[in-house]
C-alpha positions as CSV (number, residue, x, y, z in Angstrom):
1,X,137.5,119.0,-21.8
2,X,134.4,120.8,-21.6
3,X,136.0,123.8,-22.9
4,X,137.3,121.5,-26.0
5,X,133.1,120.3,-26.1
6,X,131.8,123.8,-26.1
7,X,134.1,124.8,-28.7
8,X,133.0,122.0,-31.0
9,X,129.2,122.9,-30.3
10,X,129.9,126.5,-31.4
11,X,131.4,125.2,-34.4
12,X,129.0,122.9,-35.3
13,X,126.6,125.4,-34.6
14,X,127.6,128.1,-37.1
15,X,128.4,125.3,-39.5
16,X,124.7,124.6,-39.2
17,X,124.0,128.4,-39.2
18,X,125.8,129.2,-42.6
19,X,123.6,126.6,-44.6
20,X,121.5,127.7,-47.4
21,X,117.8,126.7,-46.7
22,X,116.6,125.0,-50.6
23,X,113.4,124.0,-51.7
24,X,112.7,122.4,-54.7
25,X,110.2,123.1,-56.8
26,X,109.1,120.4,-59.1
27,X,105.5,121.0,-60.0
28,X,103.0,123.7,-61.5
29,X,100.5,124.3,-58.1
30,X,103.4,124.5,-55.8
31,X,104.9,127.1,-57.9
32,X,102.7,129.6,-58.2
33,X,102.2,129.3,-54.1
34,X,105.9,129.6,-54.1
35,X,105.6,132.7,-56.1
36,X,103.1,134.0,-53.9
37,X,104.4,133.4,-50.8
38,X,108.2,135.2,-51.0
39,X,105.9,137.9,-52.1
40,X,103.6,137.9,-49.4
41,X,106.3,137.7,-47.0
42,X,108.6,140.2,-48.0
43,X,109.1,142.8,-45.7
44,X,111.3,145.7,-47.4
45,X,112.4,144.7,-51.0
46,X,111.2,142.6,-53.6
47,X,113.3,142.6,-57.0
48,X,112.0,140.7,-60.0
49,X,113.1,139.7,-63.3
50,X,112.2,137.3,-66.1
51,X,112.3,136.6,-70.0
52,X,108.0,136.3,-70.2
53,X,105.6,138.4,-68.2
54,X,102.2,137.7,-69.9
55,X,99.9,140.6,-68.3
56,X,96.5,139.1,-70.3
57,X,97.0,135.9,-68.2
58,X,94.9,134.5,-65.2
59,X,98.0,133.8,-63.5
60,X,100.2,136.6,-64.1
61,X,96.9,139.3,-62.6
62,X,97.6,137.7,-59.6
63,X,101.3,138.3,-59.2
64,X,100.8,141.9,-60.2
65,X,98.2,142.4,-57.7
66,X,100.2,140.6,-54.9
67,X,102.9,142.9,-56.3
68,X,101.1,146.2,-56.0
69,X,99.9,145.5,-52.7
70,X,103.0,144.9,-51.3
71,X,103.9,148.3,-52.9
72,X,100.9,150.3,-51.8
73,X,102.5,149.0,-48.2
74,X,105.7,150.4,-48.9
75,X,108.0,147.7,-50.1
76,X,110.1,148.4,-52.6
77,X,109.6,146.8,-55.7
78,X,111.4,146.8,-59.1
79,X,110.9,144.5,-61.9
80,X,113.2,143.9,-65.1
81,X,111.8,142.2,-67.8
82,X,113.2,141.4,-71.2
83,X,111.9,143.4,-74.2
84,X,111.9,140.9,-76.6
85,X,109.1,139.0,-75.8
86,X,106.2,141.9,-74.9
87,X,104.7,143.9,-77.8
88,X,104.5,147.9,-78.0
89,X,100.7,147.6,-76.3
90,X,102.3,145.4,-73.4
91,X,104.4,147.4,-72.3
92,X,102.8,150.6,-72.7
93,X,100.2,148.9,-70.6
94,X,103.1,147.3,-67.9
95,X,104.8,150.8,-67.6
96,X,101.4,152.5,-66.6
97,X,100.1,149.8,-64.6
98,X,103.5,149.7,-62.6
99,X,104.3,153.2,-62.5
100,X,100.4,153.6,-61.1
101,X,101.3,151.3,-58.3
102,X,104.3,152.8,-57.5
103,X,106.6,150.0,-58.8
104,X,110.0,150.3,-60.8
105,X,109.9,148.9,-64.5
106,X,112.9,148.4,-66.8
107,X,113.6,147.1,-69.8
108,X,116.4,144.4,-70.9
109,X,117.7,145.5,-74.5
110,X,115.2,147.3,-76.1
111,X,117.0,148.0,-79.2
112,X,114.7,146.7,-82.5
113,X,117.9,145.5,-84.5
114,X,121.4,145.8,-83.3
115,X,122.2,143.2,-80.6
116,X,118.6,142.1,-81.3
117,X,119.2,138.4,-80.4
118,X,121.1,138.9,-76.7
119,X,118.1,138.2,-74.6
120,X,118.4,138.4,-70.8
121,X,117.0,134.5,-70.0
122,X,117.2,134.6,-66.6
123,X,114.6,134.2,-64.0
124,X,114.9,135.4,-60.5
125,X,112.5,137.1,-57.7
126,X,115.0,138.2,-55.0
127,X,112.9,139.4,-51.6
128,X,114.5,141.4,-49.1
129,X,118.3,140.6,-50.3
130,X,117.4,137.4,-48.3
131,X,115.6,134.9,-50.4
132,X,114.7,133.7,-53.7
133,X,113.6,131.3,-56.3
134,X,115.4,130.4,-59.2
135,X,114.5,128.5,-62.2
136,X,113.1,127.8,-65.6
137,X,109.4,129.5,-65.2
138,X,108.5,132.2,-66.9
139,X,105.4,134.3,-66.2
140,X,102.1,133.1,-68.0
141,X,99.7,130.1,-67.3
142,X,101.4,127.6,-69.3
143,X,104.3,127.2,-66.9
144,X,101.5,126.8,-64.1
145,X,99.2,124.2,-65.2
146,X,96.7,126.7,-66.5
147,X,96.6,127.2,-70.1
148,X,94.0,126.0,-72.3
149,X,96.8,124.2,-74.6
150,X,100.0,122.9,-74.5
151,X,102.0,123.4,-71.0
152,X,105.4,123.3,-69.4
153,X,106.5,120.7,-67.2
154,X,109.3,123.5,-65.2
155,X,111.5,123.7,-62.4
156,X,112.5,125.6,-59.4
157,X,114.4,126.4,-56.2
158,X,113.2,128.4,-53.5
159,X,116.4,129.6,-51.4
160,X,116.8,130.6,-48.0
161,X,120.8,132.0,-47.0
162,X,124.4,133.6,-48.3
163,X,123.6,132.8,-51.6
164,X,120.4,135.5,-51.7
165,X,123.6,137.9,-51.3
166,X,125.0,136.9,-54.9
167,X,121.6,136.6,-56.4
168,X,120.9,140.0,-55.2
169,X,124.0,141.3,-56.6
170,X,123.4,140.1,-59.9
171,X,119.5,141.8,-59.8
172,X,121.6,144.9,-59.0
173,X,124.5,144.9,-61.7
174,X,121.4,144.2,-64.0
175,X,119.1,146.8,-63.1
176,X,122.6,149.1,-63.0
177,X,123.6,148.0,-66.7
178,X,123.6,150.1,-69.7
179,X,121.3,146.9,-71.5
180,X,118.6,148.0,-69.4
181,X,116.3,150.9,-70.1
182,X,113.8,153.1,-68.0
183,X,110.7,153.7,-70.9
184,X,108.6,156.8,-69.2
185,X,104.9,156.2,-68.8
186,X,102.7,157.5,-71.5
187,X,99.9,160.2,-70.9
188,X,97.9,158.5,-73.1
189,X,95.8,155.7,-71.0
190,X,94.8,152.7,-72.9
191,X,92.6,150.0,-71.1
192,X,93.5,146.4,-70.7
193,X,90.5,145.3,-73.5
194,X,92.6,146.8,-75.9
195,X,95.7,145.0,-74.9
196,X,94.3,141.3,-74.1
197,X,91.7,139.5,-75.8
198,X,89.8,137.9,-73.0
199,X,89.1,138.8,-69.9
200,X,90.4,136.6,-67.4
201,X,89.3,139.0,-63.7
202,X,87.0,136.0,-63.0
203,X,89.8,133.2,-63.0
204,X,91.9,135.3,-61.8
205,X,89.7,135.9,-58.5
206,X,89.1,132.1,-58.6
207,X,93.2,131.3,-58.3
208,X,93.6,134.0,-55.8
209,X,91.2,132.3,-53.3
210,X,92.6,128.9,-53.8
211,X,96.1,130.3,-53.1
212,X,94.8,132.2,-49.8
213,X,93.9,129.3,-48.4
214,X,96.1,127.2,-49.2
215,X,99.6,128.7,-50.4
216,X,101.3,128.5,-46.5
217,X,100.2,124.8,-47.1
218,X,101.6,124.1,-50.3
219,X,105.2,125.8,-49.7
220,X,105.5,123.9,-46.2
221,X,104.9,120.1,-48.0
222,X,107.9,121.3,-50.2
223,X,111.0,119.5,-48.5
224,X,113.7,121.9,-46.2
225,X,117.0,120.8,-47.1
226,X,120.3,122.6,-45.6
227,X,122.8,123.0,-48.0
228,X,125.8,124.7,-46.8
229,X,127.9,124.8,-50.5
230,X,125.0,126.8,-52.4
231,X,125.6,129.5,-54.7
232,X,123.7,131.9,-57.4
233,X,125.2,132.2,-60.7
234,X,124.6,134.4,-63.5
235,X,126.1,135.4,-66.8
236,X,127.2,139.2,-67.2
237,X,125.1,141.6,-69.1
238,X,125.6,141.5,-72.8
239,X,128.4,138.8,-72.2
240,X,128.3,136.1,-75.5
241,X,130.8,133.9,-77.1
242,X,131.0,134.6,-80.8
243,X,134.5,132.7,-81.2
244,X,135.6,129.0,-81.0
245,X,137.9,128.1,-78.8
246,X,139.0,124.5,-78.0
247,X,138.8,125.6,-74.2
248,X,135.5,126.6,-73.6
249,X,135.1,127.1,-69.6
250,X,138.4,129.7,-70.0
251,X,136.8,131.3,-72.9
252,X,133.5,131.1,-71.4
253,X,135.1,132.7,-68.0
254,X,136.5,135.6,-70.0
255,X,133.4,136.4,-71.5
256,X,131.5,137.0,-68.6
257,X,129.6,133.5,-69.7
258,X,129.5,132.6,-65.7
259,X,126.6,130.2,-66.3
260,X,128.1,128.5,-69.8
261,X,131.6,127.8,-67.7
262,X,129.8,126.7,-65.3
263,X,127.5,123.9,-67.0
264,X,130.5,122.6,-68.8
265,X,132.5,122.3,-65.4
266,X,129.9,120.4,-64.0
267,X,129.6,117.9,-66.9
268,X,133.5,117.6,-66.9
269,X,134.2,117.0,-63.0
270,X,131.3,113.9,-63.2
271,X,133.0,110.8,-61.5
272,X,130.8,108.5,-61.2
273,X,126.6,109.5,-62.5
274,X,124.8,112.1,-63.9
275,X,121.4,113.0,-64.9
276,X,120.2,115.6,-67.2
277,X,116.6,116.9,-68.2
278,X,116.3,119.6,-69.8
279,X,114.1,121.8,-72.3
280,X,116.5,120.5,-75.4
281,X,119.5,118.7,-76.8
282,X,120.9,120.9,-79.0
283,X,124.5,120.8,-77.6
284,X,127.6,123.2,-78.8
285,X,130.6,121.6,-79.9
286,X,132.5,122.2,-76.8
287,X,129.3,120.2,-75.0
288,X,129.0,117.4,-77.3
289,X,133.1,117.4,-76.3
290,X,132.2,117.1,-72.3
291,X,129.5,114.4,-73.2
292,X,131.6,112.5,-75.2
293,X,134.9,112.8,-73.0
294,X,132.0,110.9,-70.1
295,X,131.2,108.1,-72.9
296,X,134.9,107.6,-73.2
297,X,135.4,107.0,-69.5
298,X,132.5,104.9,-69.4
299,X,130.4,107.4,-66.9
300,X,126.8,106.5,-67.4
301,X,124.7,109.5,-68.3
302,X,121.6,109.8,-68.4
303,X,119.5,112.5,-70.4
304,X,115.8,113.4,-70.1
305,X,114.7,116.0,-73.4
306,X,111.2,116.4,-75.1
307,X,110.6,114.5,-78.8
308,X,108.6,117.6,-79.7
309,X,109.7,121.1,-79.7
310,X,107.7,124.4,-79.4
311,X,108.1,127.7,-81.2
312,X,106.3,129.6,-84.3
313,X,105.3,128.4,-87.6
314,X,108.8,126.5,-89.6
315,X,111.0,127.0,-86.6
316,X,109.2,124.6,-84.6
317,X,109.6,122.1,-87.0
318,X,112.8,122.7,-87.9
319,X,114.0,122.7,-83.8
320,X,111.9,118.9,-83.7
321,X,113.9,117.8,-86.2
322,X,117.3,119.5,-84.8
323,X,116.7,118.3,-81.5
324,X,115.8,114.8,-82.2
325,X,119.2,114.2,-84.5
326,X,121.0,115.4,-81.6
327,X,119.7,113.0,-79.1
328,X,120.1,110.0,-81.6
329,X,123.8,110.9,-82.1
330,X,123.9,111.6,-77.8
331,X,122.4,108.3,-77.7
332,X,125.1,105.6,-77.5
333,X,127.8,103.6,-75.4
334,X,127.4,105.1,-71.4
335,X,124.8,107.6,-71.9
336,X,121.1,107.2,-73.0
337,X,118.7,110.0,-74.3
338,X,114.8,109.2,-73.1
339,X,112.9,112.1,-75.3
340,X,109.5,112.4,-73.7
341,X,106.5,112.8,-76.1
342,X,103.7,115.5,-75.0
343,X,101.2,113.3,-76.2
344,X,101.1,110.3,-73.8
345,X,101.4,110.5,-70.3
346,X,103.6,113.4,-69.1
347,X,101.3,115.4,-66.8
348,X,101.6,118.3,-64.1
349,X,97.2,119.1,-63.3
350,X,95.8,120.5,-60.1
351,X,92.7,121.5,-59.2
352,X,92.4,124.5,-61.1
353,X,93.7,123.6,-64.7
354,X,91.7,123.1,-67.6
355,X,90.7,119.5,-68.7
356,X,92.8,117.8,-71.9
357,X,96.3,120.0,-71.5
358,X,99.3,118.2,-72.3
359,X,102.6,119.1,-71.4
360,X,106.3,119.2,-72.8
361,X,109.3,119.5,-70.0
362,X,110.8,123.1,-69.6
363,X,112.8,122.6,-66.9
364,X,116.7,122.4,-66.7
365,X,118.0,120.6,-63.7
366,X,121.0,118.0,-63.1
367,X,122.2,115.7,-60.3
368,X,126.0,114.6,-60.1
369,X,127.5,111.6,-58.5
370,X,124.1,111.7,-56.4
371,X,125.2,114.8,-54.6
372,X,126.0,117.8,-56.2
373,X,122.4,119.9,-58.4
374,X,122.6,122.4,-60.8
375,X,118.4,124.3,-61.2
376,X,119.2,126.6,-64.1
377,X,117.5,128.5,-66.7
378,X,120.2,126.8,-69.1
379,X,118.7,125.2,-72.1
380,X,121.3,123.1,-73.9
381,X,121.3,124.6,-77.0
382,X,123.1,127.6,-79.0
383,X,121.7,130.6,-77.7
384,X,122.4,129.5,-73.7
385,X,125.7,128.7,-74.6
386,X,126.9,131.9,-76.9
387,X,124.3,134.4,-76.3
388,X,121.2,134.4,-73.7
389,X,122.1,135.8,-70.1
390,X,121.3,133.2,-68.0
391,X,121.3,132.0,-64.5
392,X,121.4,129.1,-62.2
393,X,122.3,127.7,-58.3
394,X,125.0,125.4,-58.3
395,X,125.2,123.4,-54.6
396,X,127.2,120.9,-53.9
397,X,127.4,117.9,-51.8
398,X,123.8,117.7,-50.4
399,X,122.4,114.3,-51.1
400,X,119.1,115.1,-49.7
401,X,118.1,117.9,-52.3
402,X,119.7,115.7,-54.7
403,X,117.1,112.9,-54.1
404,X,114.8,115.7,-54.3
405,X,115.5,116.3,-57.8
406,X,116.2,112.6,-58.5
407,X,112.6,112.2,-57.2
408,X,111.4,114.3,-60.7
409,X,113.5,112.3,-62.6
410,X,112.0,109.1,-61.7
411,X,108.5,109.9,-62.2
412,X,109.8,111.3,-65.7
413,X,111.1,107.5,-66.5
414,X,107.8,105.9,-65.4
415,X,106.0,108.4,-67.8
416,X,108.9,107.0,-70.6
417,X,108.0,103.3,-69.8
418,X,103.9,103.8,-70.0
419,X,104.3,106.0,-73.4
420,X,106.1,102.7,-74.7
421,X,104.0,100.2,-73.3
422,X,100.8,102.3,-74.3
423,X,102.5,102.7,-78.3
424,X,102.7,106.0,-78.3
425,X,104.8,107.2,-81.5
426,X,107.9,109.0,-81.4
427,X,107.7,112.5,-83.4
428,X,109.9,111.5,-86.6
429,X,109.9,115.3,-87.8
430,X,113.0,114.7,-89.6
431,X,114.8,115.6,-92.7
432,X,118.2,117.4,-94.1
433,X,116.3,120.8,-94.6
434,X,114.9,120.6,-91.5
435,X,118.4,120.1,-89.5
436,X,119.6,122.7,-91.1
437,X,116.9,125.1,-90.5
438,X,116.6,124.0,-86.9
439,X,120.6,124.6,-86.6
440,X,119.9,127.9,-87.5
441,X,117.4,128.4,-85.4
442,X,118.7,127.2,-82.8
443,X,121.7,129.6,-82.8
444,X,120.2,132.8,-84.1
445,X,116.0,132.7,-82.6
């Protein structure tokens, strides 16, 4: 008998053992302390990559200094970033500065036209092949509660376990991949008044000190949750769907479109709830399918999205308008579309952010049947679905992370019911040309 007991212990032990640790991230200050702290602790590696790196803002100075220090120490440290979104003074400027420090830059598809609109979307810091967070945040103050303007509302995981294995894997087939691209540092030096257009070293000091005091704090009051089914997903580089194919997770699967088989599996195997929010609702045909076949068996859905879109000049107009259509025609029998409006209540402050920002949701998270999360950087839309690499942790029956993220949800409902009580009007950008545009858009921006 107490052989039979000792045996069970020693299971249940490494049972215990094997579990992913998981954080979740749900709000701006906790984020950037997030950030912070896998960087502060990491002891040999840190590997970093991410669609927006804004090096003019107050936020972003202090993840390159924490960055460079950790090099100066000797840890390793390479970052990827995505060439789209950085102008030819950016990353002149990012190559220098890095190179200076003794950090590893690349460069996700830096061709001008051809493949032009396969962007690498996802967001990952990986630290010691141990850890990481995962998410929807970019780099810049927006997703942190400290533009002067219009921020994001994102969201994030912060994982402890096997899984850093297969996140660190997919950092290493990136950095390995013929889409990425060491750029040499120029001789010429060029300071960083020429590249930014305010200087932002006092606010930057200012957020440092705050998150030195505080940042062990902020990390610790995020819940612990052991999840032992947790795993890190990501699309292949260059992988896209540019066919139709009435069975989307096989085509999606041969494609090396991990993330868009993936998403579609986890709308089809609902059985009895689901929640959604999300940056858009801008659904493929092979989604709208998977939403519908839930309306026909009666599942009730339920699906958090913005009523106001953001993007340059026609195309954000033409994305309101695109997005808002969608979530009317989403919007019937078992499921229900809330679109939040940036102008009522929705808010993420802290201490440190500037007075009279609103916010619009960025994040893309999901709860099934209560138990099972998806944190993604998966935007329902086009370009997730056929063309963006992207990336997200799937776990699977923990309830208690789940009420974590059901926990965002809720608040996101209350905003919903004070918008309506307080009148706030729904953005009504809508017309034929601008559907069509925002289609467009959608797919090929």
């Amino acid at each position: 008998m107490r052989s039979i007991i000792l045996a069970l212990s020693v299971f249940l032990f490494s049972k215990a053992v094997v579990a992913d640790q998981v954080r979740y991230i749900p709000h701006s200050e906790g984020a950037l302390a997030s950030f912070l702290d896998i960087i502060q602790n990491s002891r040999k590696s840190i590997d970093m990559t991410t669609f927006i790196f804004e090096p003019c803002h107050a936020s972003t100075l202090v993840v390159m200094d924490a960055l460079a220090a950790k090099a100066r120490s000797g840890v390793s440290v390479r970052i990827l970033l995505d060439a789209f979104m950085h102008d030819k003074k950016q990353a002149w400027q990012l190559n220098n500065y890095f190179a200076q420090q003794g950090i590893q830059i690349r460069w996700f598809n830096t061709s001008p036209l051809l493949n032009l609109n396969f962007r690498s979307h996802i967001k990952l810091i990986v630290s010691d092949g141990q850890k990481y967070i995962t998410g929807g945040r970019n780099y810049a103050d927006e997703y942190f509660g400290l533009f002067e303007g219009a921020n994001f509302i994102d969201r994030d995981a912060f994982v402890e376990g096997a899984s850093a294995k297969e996140a660190q894997k997919v950092f290493n087939t990136m950095w390995a991949s013929s889409w990425t691209k060491t750029v040499k540092p120029s001789h010429t030096r060029i300071s960083w008044k020429e590249v930014c257009e305010y200087d932002e070293s006092e606010r930057a000091a200012e957020i440092k000190d705050h998150f030195n005091k505080y940042r062990t704090e902020l990390v610790n009051a995020l819940p612990l949750r052991s999840c032992p089914d947790t795993h890190f997903i990501a699309d292949e580089p260059g992988a896209k769907i540019l066919d139709q194919h009435r069975n989307g997770i096989e085509m999606a699967e041969s494609k090396g479109k991990h993330t868009t088989a993936e998403f579609l599996k986890f709308i089809r195997n609902t059985k009895k709830t689901m929640v959604m929010e999300n940056w858009s609702l801008m659904p493929h045909e092979n989604m709208r399918y998977e939403f519908f076949d839930l309306r026909w068996k009666k599942i009730p859905v339920l699906f958090i999205t913005n009523d106001n879109m953001d993007g340059p000049g026609i195309l954000k107009y033409a994305e309101d308008s695109h997005n808002n259509r969608a979530a009317r025609l989403q919007n019937q029998g078992s499921m229900a579309v809330k679109q939040i409006s940036m102008h009522g209540a929705l808010q993420d402050n802290w201490l440190l952010s500037p007075p009279n920002t609103e916010y619009r949701l960025h994040g893309k998270v999901g709860v099934r049947d209560d138990k099972d999360i998806i944190v993604s950087s998966f935007n329902i839309d086009q370009r997730s679905y056929s063309l963006n690499m992207e990336s997200m942790i799937l776990v699977r029956n923990c309830p208690a992370f789940a009420q974590d993220v059901d926990a965002g949800f809720n608040d996101l409902l209350i905003v919903y019911e004070q918008d309506k009580a307080a009148g706030v009007p729904p953005n009504n950008n809508d017309n034929l040309l601008w559907t069509v545009l925002g289609a467009l858009g959608a797919s090929f921006f």
